[in-house]
C-alpha atoms as one frame of an Amber mdcrd trajectory, in Angstrom:
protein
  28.901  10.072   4.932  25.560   9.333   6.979  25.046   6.398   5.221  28.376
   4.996   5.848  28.034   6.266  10.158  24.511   4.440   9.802  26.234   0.766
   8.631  28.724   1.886  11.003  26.327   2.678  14.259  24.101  -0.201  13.190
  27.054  -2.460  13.181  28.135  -2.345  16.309  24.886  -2.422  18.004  24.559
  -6.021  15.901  27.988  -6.744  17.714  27.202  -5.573  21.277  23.920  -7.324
  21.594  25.484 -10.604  20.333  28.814  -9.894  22.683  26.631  -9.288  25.519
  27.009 -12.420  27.338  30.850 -11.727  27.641  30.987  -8.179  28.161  31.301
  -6.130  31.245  28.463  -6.722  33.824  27.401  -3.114  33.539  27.500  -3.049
  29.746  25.974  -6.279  29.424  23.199  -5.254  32.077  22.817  -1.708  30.056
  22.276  -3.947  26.554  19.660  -6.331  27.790  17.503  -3.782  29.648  17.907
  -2.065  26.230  17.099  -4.894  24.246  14.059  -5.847  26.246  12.324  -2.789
  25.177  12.050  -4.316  21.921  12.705  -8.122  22.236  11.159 -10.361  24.420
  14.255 -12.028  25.629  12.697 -15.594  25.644  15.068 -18.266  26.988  13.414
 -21.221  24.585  13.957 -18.474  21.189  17.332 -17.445  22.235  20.874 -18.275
  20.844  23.485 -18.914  23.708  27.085 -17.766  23.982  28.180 -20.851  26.724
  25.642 -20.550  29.005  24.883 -16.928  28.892  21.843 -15.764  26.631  21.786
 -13.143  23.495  20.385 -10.244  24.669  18.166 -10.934  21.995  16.047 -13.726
  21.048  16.991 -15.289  17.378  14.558 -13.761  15.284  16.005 -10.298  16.677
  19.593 -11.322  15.665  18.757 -12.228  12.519  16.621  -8.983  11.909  19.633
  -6.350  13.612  21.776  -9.298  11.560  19.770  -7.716   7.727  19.884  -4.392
   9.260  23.636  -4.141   9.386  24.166  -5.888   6.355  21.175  -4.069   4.558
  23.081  -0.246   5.279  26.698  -1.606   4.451  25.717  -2.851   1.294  23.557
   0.849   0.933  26.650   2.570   2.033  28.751   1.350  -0.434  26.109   1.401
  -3.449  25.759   5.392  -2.338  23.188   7.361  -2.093  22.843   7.954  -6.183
  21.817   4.352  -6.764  19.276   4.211  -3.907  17.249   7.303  -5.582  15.765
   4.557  -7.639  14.275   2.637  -4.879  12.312   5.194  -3.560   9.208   4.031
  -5.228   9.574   0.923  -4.175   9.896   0.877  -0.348   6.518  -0.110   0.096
   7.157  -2.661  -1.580  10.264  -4.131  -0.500   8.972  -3.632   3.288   6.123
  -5.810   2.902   8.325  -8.597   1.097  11.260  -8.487   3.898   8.454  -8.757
   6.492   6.677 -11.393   4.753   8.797 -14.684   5.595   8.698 -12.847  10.005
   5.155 -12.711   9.302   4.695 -16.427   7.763   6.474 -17.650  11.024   4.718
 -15.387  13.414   1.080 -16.911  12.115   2.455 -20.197  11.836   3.406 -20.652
  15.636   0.509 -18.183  16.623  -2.275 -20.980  14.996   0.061 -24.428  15.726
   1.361 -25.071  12.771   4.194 -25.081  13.076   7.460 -24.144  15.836  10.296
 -22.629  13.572  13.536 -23.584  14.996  16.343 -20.930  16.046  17.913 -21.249
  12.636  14.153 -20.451  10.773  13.430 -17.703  12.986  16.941 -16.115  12.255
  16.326 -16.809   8.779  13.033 -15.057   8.486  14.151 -12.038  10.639  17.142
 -11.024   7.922  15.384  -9.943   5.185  12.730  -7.401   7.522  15.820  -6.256
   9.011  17.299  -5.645   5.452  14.417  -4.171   3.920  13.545  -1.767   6.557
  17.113  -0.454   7.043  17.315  -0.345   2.807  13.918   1.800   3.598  15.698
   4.369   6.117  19.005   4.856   3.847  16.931   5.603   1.112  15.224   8.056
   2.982  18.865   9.209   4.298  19.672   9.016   0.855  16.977  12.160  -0.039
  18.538  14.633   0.657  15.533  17.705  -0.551  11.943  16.866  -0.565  10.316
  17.661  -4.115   7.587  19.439  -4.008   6.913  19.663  -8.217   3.421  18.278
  -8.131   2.070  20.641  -5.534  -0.024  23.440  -6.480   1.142  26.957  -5.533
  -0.999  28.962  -3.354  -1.296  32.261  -4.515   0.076  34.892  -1.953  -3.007
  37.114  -2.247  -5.023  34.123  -0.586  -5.445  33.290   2.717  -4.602  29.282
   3.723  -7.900  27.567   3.693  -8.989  26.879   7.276  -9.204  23.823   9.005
 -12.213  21.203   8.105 -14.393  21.579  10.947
């Protein structure tokens, strides 16, 4: 159930920042000041609906574009088959951010000016990676604690390093 109100939440915020240029003026005013506390809204990086901006630029879309499609496709595996993944989040975090990051260092030194299409491109897979991260973690539903040592109750908890 939270996994599918997660695909479900994260879905429509994919829709309203991409519908902001057509929706109400004090919706669409609400979901760019929103946006730009995350996105910095960039006329040159942005995808256009007419003449009216995306509330985000297009490496945003594509990354709220992997996070919606990253927790449907979690949603309907369930949470039993994302147990699995748990040791490798790391992992799959650092290869969805990989292609943002190749991008990012390639404008940053001159190498090279991605176009919309590139940026959107690169974005998906962080987007789907770090929203496969958070349902696993939805997906835990006790920590495990097996490894741990028990303290004995007849001693007191060690004290703080000083």
């Amino acid at each position: 159930m939270a996994l599918w109100s997660l695909a479900a939440l994260t879905t429509l915020w994919v829709g309203l920042v991409m519908a902001a240029p057509v929706l109400p003026p004090r919706l669409a005013a609400f979901l760019y000041a929103v946006s730009s506390l995350v996105c910095h809204q960039l006329p040159e990086r942005s995808f256009y609906w007419g003449d009216a901006q995306f509330a985000v630029c297009a490496r945003c879309v594509g990354i709220y574009g992997g996070a919606a499609t990253g927790s449907v496709i979690a949603a309907a595996a369930g949470a039993g088959r994302l147990i699995p993944l748990v040791p490798w989040v790391r992992t799959l975090l650092i290869a969805g951010a990989a292609p943002t990051g190749a991008t990012v260092v390639a404008e940053w030194i001159g190498m090279w000016a991605p176009s919309h299409a590139a940026r959107l491109a690169a974005g998906i897979p962080l987007g789907w990676s770090g929203m496969a991260t958070l349902c696993v973690a939805c997906a835990m539903t006790t920590l495990h604690y097996e490894g741990w040592p028990h303290r004995s109750p007849d001693r007191p908890p060690a004290s703080p390093p000083t």
